[in-house]
N, C-alpha and C positions, 0 to 999 in steps of 0.2 A: 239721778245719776246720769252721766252723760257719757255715750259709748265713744271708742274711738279706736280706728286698726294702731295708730300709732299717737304716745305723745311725747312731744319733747319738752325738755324743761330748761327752756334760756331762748330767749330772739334775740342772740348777737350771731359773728359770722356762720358760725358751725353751725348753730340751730337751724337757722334758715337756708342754709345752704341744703342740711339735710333733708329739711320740712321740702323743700322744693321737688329734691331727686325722688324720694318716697310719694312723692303729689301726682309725678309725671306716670310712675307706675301703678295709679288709681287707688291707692292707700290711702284712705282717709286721714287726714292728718291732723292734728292740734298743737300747737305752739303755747306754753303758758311764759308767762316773763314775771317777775315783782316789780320791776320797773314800770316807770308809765309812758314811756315809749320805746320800740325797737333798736336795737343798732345801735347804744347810745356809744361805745367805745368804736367805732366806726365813722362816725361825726366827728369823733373828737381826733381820730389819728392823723395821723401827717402833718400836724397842723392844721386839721380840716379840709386836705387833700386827700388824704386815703392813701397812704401807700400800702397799693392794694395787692402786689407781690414783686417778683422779685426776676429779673431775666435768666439769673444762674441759680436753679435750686439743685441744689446736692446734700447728700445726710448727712454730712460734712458740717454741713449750715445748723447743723441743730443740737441739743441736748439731751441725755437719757441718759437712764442706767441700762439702757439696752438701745444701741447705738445702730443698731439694725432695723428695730421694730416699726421706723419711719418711712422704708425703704419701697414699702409696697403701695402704701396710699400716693406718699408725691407721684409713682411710677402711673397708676393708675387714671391719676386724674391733675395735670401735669399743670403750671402755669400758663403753657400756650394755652390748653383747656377753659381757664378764667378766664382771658385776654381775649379767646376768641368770642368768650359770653359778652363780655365790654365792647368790644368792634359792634357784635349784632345790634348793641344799643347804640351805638353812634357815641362813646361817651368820650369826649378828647381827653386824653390823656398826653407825660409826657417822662422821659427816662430820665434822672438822675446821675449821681454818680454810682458806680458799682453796682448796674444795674438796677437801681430802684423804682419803680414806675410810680407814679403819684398823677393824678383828676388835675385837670386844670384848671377847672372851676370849683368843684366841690365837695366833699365825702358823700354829703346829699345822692350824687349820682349813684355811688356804686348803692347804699341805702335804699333808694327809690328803683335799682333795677332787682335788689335781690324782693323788695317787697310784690314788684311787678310780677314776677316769675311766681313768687307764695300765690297771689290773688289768681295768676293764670289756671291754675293746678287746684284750685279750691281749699288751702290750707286757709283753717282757721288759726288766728290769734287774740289770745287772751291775755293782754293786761295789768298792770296793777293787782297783780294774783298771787296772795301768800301761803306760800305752801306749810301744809300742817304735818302732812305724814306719808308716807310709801308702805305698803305692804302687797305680798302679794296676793291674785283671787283667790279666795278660797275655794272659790268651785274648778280652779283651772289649774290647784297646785299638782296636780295629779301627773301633769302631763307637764310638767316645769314652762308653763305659761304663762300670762296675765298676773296685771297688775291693779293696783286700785289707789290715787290719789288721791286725799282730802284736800284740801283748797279754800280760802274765804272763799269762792268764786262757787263752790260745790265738790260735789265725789266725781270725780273722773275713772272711767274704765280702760286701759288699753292693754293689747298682743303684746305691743313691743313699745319699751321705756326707753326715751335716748334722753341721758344726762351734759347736756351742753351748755352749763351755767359758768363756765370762766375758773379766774383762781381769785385771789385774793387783790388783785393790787388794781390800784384806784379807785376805794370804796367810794368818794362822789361820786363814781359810775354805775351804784350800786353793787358793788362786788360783796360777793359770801360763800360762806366756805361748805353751804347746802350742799354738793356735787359729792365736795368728799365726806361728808355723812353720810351719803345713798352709798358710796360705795363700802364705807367699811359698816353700814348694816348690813348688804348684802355679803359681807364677807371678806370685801378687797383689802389689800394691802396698800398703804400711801406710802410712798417714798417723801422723805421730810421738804415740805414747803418754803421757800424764801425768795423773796422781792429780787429778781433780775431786770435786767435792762436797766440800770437806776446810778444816778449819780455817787458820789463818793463824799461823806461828810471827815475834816478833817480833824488831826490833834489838836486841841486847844492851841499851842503855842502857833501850828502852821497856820490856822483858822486864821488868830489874829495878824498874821505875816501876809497872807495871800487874799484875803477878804477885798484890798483894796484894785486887786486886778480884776474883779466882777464886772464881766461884759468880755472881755478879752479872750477870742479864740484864735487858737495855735494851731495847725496842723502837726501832726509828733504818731511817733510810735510808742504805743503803752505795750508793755510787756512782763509776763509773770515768766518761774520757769515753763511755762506749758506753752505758752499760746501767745501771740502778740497781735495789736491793732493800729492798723495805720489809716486814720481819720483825725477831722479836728475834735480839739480837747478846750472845755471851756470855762473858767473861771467865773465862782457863783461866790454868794457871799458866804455861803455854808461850804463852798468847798470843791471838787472838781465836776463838770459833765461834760457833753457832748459827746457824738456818737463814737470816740476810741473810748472814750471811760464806760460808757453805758454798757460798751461789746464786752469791755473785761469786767465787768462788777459779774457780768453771768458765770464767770469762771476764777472772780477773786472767793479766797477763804479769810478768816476774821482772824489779825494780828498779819499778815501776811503784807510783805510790800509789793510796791508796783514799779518799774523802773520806765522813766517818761526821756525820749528822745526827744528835743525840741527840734531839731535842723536834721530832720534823718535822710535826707535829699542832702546834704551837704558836708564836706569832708572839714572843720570847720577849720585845723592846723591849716592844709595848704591855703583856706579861704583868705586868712590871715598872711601865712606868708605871702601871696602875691600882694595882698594888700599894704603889705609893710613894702614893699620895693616902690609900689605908686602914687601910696598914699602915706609916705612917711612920717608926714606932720600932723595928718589927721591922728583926733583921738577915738583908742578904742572904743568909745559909746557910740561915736558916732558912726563908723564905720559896722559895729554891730547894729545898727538902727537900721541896714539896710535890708537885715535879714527878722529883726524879732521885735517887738515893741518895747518900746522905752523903759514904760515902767515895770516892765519881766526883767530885762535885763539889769535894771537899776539893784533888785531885791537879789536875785541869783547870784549876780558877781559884785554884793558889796565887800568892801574890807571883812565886814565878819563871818562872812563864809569862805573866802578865800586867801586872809592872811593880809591880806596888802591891797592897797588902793591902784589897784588897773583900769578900770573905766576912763580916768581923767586924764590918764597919761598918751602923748602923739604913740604910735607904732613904732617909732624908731627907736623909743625907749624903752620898750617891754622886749625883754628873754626870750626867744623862741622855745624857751623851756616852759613859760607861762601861758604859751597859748594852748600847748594841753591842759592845762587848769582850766583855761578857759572853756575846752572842748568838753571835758570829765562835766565840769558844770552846768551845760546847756543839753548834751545828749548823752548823761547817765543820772539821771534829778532822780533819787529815790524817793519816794513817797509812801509814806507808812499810814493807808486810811484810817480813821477812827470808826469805820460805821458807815455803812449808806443810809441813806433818808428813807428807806424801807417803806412798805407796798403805798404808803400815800403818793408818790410819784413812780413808783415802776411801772414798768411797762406791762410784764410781764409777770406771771410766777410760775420758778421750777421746782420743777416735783411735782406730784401728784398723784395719779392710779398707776400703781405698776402695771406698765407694759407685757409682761412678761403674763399676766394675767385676764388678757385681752388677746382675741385675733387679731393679726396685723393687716388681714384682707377688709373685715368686716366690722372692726371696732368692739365684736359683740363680746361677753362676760363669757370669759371662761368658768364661771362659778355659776353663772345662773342664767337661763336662757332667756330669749326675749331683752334683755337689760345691754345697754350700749352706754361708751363714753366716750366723743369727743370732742376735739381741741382742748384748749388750752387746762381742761379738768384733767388730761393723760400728763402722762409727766413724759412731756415732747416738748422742749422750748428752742425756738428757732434765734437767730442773730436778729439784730434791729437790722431794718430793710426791706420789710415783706414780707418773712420767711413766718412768722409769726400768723397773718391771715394766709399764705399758702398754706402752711396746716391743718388753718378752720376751714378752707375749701375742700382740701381734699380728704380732710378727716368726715368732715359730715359729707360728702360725696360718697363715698365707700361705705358708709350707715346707710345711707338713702338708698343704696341697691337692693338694699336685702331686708327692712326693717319694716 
């Protein structure tokens, strides 16, 4: 059996973030993973930049059934916090839009500095290690302590259990849903699970309508009654992404429409009317061509969506009463999803361990002492942009104090 003050079970953000903080307080630490190497959803984000957080974090940024419970960890262990960890290693970085920050050269980096910090601090990592069972010591239950982990790897002992295995989505990243089985053996409640951050698969008929604009991004605002997103939206053969769809698939429900602004910077009646005084002769497609791509506009405003053949005709022969048809059609596009592509391409998954079940200081089990859960296993899910690893930092930062 192999002793240990603390172990954790997952070496992505959270884990290691924690193994580190708990390292630095001389807590013997252990790290187990089923994967066969560390960090692998860290390599892979940004593109393989890493955007590694975010310049404006607020609980605002994020998701729960208890919209509070986020409030003390960001406070505590803040973005400048990570950023100032990245400066001490030299690693260039560089800001996006909307504050995003992403590695100029590699995920590698932020990877290679959270591993540097484990090795400083003496945290072990184990491997390619599948876990068989959790229970807790029999000799320790007295005092609501200690655990005991089966493992191919061996029986593991520890004080204190921190569950930072992820959610479900991008099983080639080795994703599983182990996290939330520790918690509802020990008790927890799960708030229901599903694929966020993730593209929009369409109706058959739209499928076959929009399939051929695949590659084509738009900048638009996507909007439910709740909440609206203003970034580009990107046409797939399966159907809508890019980061305004991916922001609202986290707060779309199933049968529900989406309404998409194409020109939301632009007022598109008076666009038209000055253009009808200057450009008389020209025709509407072409004067539309200067704001939207061809073959969007070709689909949106053909005869059988809007009655009558407008695109082909000069300005000086279209209605001023038709270029609000034209307007209704480019910035109020209803879209009714069929489905998203669900956790094989999400980013994310929300839901998870009730919040409400957990300390918001400490991470730790309200139900059972010693036992910790976080990132992305709590049901905390942040907006695409970082918000997502500022979570895993400061979720396993605040385990690491105390664990």
């Amino acid at each position: 059996m192999y002793k240990t003050d603390v172990l954790i079970i997952g070496a992505g953000a959270a884990g290691l973030m924690c193994a580190i903080e708990a390292g630095k307080r001389g807590r013997d630490v252990t790290v187990l993973d089923h994967a066969n190497k560390p960090g692998k959803k860290i390599l892979m984000s940004g593109g393989g930049r890493c955007n590694f957080t975010n310049l404006d974090i607020r609980a605002d940024n994020f998701i729960s059934h208890n919209p509070h419970f986020c409030k003390s960890a960001l406070s505590r262990y803040t973005q400048w916090d990570f950023i100032g960890m990245v400066n001490a290693y030299g690693i260039p970085y560089h800001e996006r839009d909307l504050g995003k920050l992403f590695c100029d050269d590699s995920a590698k980096d932020i990877l290679n500095m959270l591993l540097a910090e484990c090795a400083n601090v003496g945290v072990q990592l184990r491997l390619d290690c599948d876990i068989k069972s959790f229970e807790k010591s029999a000799a320790e239950k007295a005092d609501g302590s200690g655990f005991v982990v089966e493992t191919s790897l061996g029986v593991f002992q520890a004080s204190s259990l921190v569950i930072a295995t992820g959610g479900l989505s991008i099983p080639k990243m080795c994703a599983s849903p182990l996290g939330y089985k520790v918690a509802e053996q020990f008790g927890h409640t799960i708030r229901p699970t599903v694929a966020g951050l993730v593209p929009f698969t369409l109706q058959p008929q739209d499928k076959d309508l929009y399939s051929p604009l695949s590659g084509i991004a738009v900048r638009s605002r996507v909007s439910n009654e709740r909440i609206q997103f203003t970034e580009n939206i990107l046409f797939t053969h399966r159907g809508l992404s890019g980061p305004a769809i991916l922001q609202m698939s986290s707060y779309w429900q199933a049968g529900e429409a989406v309404d998409i602004n194409l020109l939301p910077d632009v007022d598109v009646v008076e666009y038209l009317k000055s253009r009808q005084s200057t450009h008389a002769r020209t025709q509407l497609k072409t004067v539309l061509a200067d704001l939207l791509p061809k073959r969007l506009i070709a689909i949106l405003l053909s005869p059988e969506r809007v009655g009558k053949d407008l695109l082909d005709k000069p300005l000086q022969e279209i209605a001023q009463a038709d270029f609000g048809v034209v307007a209704r059609q480019l910035q109020c596009w209803r879209v009714k999803p069929n489905g998203t592509e669900g956790y094989r391409t999400a980013e994310v998954t929300l839901g998870g361990v009730d919040c409400n079940e957990l300390s918001s200081k400490t991470m730790e089990s309200k139900k059972v002492a010693g036992l910790y859960f976080i990132g992305e296993v709590v049901d905390v899910t942040g907006w695409l942009g970082g918000y997502n690893f500022q979570w895993a930092w400061s979720s396993g930062w605040c385990a690491g104090q105390v664990v």
